[in-house]
C-alpha positions in Angstrom: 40.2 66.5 115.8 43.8 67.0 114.6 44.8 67.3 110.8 48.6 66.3 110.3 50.6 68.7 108.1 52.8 66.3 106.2 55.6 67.2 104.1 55.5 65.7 100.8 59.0 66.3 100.1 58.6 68.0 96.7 57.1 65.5 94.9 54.1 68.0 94.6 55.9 71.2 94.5 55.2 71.9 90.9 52.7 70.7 89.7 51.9 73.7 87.7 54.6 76.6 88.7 57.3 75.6 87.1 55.9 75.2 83.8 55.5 78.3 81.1 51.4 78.5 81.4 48.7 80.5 79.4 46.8 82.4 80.9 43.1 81.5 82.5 40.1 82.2 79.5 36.6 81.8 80.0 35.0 79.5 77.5 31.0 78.2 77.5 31.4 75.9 75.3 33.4 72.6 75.8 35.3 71.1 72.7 34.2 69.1 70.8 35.0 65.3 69.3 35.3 64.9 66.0 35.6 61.1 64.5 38.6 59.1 65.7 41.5 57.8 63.7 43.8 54.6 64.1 47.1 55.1 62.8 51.1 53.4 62.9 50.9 49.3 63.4 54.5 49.0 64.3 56.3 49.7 67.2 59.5 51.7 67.1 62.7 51.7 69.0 63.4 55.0 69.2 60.9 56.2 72.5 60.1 59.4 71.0 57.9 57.7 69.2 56.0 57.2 72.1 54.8 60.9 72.6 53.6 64.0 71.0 54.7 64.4 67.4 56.6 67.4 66.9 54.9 68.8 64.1 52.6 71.1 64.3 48.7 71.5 63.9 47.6 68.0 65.4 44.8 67.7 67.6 44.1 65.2 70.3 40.5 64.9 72.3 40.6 63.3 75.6 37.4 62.5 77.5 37.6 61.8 81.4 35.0 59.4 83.5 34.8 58.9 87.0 33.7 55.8 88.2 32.7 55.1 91.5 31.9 51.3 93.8 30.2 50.8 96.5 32.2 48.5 99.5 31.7 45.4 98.0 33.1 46.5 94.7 29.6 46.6 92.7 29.8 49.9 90.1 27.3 52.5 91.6 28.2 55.3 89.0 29.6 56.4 86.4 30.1 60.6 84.9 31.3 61.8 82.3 33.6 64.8 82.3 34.5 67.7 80.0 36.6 66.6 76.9 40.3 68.0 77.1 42.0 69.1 73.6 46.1 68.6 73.5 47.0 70.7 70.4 50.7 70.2 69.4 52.8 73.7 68.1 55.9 72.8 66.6 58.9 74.0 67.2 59.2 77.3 69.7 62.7 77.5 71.0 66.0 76.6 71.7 67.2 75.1 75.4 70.2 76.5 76.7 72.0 73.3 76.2 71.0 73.8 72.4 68.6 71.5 71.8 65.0 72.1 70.0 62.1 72.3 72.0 58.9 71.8 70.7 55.6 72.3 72.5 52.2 71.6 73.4 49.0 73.4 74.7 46.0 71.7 77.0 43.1 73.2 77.7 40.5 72.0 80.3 37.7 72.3 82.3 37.8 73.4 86.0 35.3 74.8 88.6 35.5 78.3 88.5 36.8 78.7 92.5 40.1 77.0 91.0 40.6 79.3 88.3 44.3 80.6 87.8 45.7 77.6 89.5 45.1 78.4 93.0 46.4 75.5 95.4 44.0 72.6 96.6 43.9 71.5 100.1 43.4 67.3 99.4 43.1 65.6 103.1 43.4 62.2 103.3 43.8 59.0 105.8 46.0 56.4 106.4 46.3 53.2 108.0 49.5 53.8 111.1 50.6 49.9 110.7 49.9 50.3 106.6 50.4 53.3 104.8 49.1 51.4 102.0 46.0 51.5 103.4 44.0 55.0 103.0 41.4 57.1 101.3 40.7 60.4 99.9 38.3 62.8 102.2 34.8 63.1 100.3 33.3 66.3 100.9 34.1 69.6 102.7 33.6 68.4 106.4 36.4 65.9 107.5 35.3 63.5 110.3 37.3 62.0 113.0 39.0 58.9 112.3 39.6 55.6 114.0 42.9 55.7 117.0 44.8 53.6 114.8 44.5 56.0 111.5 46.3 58.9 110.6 45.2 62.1 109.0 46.9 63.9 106.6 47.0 67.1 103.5 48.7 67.6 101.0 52.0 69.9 101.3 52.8 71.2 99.3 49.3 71.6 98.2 49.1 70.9 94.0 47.3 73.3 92.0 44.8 72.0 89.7 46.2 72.0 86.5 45.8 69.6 83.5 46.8 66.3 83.7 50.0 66.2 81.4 51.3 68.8 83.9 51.1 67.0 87.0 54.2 65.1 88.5 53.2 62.9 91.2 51.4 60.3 90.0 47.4 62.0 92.0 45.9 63.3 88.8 42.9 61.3 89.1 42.3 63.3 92.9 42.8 66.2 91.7 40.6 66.3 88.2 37.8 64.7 90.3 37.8 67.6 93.0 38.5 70.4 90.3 36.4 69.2 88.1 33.8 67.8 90.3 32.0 66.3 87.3 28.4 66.3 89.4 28.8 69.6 90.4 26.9 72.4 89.3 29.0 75.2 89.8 30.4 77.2 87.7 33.0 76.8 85.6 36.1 78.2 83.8 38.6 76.9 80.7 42.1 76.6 81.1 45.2 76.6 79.1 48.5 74.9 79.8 51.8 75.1 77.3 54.2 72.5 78.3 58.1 72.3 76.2 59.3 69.6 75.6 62.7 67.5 73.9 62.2 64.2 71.5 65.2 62.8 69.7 65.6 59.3 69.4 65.2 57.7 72.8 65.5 61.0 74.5 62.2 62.5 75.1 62.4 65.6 78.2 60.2 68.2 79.3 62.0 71.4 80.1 60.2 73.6 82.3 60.3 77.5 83.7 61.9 78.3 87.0 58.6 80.2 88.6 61.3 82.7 90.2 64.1 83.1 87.6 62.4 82.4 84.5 65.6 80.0 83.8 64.6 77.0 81.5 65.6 73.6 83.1 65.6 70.1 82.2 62.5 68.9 84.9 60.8 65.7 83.8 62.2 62.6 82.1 59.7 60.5 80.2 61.9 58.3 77.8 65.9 57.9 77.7 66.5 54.7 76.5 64.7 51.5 75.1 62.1 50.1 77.7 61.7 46.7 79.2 59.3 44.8 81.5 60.1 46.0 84.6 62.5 49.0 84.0 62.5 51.7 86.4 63.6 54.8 85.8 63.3 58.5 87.5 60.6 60.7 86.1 61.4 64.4 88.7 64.7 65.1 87.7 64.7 67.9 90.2 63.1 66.2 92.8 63.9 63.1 92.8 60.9 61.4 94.3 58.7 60.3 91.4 59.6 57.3 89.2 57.9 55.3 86.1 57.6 52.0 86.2 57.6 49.6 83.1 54.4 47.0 83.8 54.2 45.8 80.1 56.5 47.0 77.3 53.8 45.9 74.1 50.6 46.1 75.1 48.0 46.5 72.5 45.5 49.0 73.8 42.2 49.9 72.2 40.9 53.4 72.8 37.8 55.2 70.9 40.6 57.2 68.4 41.6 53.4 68.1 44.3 50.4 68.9 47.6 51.5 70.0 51.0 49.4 70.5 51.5 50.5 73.7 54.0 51.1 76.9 52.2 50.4 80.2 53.9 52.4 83.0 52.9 52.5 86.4 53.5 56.2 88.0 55.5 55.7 91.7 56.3 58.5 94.5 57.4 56.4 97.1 57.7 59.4 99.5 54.2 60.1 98.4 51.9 57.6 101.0 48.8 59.1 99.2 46.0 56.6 98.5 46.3 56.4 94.8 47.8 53.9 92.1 48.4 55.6 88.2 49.4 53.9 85.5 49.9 55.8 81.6 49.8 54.0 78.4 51.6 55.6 75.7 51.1 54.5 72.6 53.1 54.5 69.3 53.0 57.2 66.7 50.5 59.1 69.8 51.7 59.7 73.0 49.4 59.2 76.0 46.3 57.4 75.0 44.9 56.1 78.2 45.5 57.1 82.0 43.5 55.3 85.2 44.1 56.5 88.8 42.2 54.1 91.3 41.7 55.6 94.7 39.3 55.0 97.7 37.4 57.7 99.1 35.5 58.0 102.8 33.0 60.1 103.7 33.1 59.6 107.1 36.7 60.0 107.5 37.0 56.1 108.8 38.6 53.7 106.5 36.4 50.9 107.4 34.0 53.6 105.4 36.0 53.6 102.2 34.7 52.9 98.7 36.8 52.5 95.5 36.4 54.7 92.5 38.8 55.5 89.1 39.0 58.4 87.3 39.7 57.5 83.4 40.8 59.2 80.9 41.1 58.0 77.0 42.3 59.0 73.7 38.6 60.1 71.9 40.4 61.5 68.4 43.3 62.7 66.9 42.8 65.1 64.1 46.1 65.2 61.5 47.5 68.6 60.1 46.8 68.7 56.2 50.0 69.5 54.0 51.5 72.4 53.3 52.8 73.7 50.5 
């Protein structure tokens, strides 16, 4: 049985090495959720409303669940994951085209043979006559597949970071397989810093060059006013991975509350790997719900695959007090 070495052109070449990181700690003790909050009932036109506020000292607490069908579409399970905590820090620096960049910090749970973002191996089938046909690989063993399928990996292979890091839209694969939520291995915590722009419509993530340190404009999440159905591209360096505008006001109700929100669908059209992602960002809060739905197989033969979705929502958001 032959594995295909695809080339993903890019799309998920840096999915953590570009990006200023913290280093790897060891932490027993997941964090916790304190009581949500529901705040802003109007929508804004200027799109950095739509992400992190800029200020220091808030804290957001994400929860993930995996949910998994069986062929007929019936839910079999459902696990619940670590909580993630997104804490913003204010203002740390200046871009070399002079703007301020503020930044955030995610820490998250990960099995302990991931630790210090070493890169994943994620095979995968497709359908020859339909690439839009495939599933994941479940397990360590990978089975031979029907004449008229195609098996492929990842390459590059990502690195299992935290979701606001990754840039093809696969974050549900990879949390589920770093993260194996029914595991019992062992485990580690993991700390990400990402930079980012937000001035009016403008809203950019700058990120480090892993071999020159230089700082570079890398992701585009907002740049003007968005519309059903506007399409924009998200990789600025890469230029394979796009977001997608499925509903521009869409009220979204998440445990920290209801959010006016921005649905976007995540695209890589070079990327034929069996996932759909879609983000909802919502005003005053930034990300406040994510849901990659992918198939799986066991047996490596699509007629084998099951759906399952990996969800992850806004649980609280805990507001600096003021300062004097």
């Amino acid at each position: 049985m032959k594995i295909t070495q695809r080339i993903m052109t890019g799309a998920l070449a840096l999915f953590a090495g570009a990006f200023s990181l913290a280093s790897c700690t060891m932490d027993p003790q997941a964090p916790a959720a304190s009581g949500g909050i529901s705040y802003g009932a109007l929508a804004s036109n200027n799109m950095r409303d739509y992400y992190y506020p800029t200020k220091a000292g808030y804290t957001y607490v994400y929860r993930h669940t995996e949910k998994r069908y069986d062929k007929d579409g019936a839910l079999v399970s459902s696990i619940a994951g670590a909580y993630d905590t997104l804490t913003t820090l204010g203002f740390k620096r200046m871009s070399p085209s002079g703007d301020s960049l503020t930044a955030f910090v995610l820490k998250y749970r990960l099995l302990a043979q991931y630790a210090g973002r070493q890169v994943m191996a994620l095979p995968y089938v497709l359908k020859k006559a339909n690439r839009d046909d495939g599933a994941w690989f479940e397990g360590d063993a990978i089975q031979e597949s029907q004449e008229d399928e195609a098996q492929f990996i990842t390459n590059p292979k990502p690195k299992p970071v935290g979701t606001d890091t990754i840039l093809a839209g696969i974050a549900g694969r990879v949390k589920s397989v770093a993260d194996a939520f029914a595991s019992t291995g062992a485990r580690v915590w993991q700390s990400d810093t990402i930079y980012f722009q937000a001035e009016r419509d403008s809203v950019v993530i700058w990120e480090h060059d892993i071999h020159t340190g230089r700082l570079f404009r890398g992701r585009l999440l907002f740049y003007k006013d968005a519309k059903n159905n506007s399409k924009w591209q998200y990789g600025l360096w890469e230029g394979s991975t796009y977001f997608d505008v499925d509903d521009v006001d869409d009220v979204v109700n998440v445990p920290a509350g209801a959010y006016r929100s921005i649905d976007i669908a995540v695209t890589t059209p070079d990327v034929y790997a069996p996932i759909k992602e879609h983000k909802w960002f919502g005003y005053t809060a930034g990300l406040i719900k994510q849901i990659d739905t992918y198939y799986l197989t066991t047996t490596g033969k699509l007629k084998d695959k099951f759906k399952a979705e990996m969800i992850r929502d806004l649980i609280s958001v805990t507001v600096p007090g003021p300062t004097n």
